[in-house]
NULOLO-484263 format. One record per residue: x, y, z of N, C-alpha, C in turn. Coordinates in steps of 0.05 Angstrom, whole numbers, padded with zeros to 5 digits, always signed. Atoms other than C-alpha are relative to their C-alpha. Layout:
N
XYZXYZXYZ;...
***
This chain:
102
+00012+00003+00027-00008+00050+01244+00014+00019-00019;-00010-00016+00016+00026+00073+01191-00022+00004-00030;+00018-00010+00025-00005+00116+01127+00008-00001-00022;-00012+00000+00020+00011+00121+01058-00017+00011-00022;+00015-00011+00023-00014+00154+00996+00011-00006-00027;-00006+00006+00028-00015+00131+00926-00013+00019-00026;+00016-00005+00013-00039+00162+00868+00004-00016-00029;+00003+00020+00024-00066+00129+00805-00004+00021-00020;+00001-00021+00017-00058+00162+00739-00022-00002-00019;+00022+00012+00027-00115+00168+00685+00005+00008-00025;+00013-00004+00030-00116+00170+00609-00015+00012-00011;+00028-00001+00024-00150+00203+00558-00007-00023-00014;+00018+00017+00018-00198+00165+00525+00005-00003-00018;-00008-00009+00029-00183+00147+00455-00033+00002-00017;+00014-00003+00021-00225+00169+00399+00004-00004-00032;-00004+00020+00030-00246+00139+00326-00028+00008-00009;+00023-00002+00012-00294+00127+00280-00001-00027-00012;+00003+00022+00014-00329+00072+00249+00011-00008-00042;-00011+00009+00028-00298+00046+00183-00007-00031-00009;+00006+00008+00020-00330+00005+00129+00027-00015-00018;-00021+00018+00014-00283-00053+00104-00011-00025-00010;+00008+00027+00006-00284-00112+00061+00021-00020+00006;-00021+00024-00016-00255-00170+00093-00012-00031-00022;+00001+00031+00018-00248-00244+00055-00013-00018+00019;+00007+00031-00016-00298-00303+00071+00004-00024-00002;-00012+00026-00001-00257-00354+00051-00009-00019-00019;+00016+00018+00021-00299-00376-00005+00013+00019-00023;-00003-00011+00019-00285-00365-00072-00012-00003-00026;+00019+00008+00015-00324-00365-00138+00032+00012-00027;-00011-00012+00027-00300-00363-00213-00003+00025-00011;+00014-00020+00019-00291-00306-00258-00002-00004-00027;+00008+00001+00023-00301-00286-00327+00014-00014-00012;-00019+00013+00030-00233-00310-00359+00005-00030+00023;-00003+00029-00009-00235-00374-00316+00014+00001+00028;-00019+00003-00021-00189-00350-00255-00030-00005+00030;+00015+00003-00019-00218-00354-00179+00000+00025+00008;+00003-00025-00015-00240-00294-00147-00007+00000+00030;+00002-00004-00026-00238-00281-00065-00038+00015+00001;+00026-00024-00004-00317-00266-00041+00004+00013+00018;-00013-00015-00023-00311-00217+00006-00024+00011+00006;+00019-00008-00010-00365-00188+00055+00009+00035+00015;-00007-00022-00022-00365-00113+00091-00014-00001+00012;+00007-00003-00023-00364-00101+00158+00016+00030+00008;-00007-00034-00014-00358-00038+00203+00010-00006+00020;-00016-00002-00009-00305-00034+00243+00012+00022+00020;-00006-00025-00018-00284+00017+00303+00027-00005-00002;-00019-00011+00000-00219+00057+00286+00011+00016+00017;-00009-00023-00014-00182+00093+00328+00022+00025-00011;-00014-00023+00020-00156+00165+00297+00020+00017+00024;-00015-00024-00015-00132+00196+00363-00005-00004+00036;+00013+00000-00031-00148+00212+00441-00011+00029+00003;+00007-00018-00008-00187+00252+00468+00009+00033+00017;-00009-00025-00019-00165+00317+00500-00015+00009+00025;+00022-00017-00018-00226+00331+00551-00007-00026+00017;+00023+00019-00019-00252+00261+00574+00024-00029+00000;-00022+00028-00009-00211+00203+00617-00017-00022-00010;+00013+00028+00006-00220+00137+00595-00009-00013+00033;+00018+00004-00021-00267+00121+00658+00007-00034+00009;+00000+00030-00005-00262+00040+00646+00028-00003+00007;-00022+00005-00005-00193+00040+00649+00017+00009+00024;-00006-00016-00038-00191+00087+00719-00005-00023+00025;+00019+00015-00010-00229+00035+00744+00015-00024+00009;-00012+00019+00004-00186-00019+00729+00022+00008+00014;-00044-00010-00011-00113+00016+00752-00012-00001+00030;+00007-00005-00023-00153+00032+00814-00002-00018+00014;-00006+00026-00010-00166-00035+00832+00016-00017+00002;-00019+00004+00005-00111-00057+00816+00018+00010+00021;-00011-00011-00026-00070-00005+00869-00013-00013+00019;+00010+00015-00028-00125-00031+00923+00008-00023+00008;-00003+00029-00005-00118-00103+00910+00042-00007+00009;-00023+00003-00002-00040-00089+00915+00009+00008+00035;-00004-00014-00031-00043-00047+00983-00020-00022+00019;+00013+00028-00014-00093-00102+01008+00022-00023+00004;-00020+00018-00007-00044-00153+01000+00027-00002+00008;-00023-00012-00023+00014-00111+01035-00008+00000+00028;+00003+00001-00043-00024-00107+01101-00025+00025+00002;+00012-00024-00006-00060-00037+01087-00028-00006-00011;+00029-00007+00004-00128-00015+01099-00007+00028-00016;+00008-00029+00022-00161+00039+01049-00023+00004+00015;+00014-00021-00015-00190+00092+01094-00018+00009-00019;+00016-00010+00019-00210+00128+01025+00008+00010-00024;-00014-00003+00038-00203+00145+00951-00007+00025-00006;+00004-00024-00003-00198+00221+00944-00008+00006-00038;+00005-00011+00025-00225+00247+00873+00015+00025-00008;-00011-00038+00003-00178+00305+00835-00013+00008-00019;+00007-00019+00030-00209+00351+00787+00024+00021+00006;-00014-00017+00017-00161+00386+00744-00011+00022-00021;+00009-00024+00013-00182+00455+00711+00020+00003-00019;-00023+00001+00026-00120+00450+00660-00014+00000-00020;+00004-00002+00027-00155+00460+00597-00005+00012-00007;-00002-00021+00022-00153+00504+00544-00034+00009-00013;+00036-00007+00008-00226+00540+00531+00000+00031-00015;+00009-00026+00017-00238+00599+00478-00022+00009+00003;+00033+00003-00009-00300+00629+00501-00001+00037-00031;-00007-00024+00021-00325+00681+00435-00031+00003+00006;+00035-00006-00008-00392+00725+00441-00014-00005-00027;+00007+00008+00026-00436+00705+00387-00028+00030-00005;+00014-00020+00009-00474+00778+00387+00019+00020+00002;-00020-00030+00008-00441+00847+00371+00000+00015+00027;+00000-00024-00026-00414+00879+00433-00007+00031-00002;-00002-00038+00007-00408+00949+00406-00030+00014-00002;+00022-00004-00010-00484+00953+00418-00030-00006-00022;
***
């Protein structure tokens, strides 16, 4: 029996915010000096501004993961087990919020 080890990589998550846009409904009405004017409705919209620094995108672990199984499944191999890594890599400022000096 032979063994093998893969590892799957994860992503940060991206992060956004909702944004407020007017988009065209395809209808149009007159205006004052006779031309047509676009009606247009707003909707809110999820932006993405960036990624996260602290938190994996979870759905997307999920997916790569299955993805390696369903690939090592259809080589021949059996998955004994899926090891979890935590990484301590991150950057933390810790500040006292009362006066040391007494």
């Amino acid at each position: 029996m032979f063994f093998r080890t893969e590892y799957v990589k994860s992503f940060f998550r991206p992060v956004g915010k909702n944004v407020k846009k007017k988009v065209p409904t395809g209808e149009k009405k007159k205006g004052i000096f006779g031309g047509e004017k676009d009606i247009t409705e707003e909707v809110t919209e999820w932006e993405q501004t960036g990624w996260s620094d602290c938190e994996i995108d979870g759905q997307r672990l999920t997916q790569d993961i299955q993805k390696k199984v369903n690939v090592l499944c259809e080589e021949g191999y059996e998955i004994l087990s899926i090891m979890p890594i935590t990484s301590g890599a991150h950057y933390f400022e810790w500040k006292a919020f009362w006066n040391q000096n007494g």
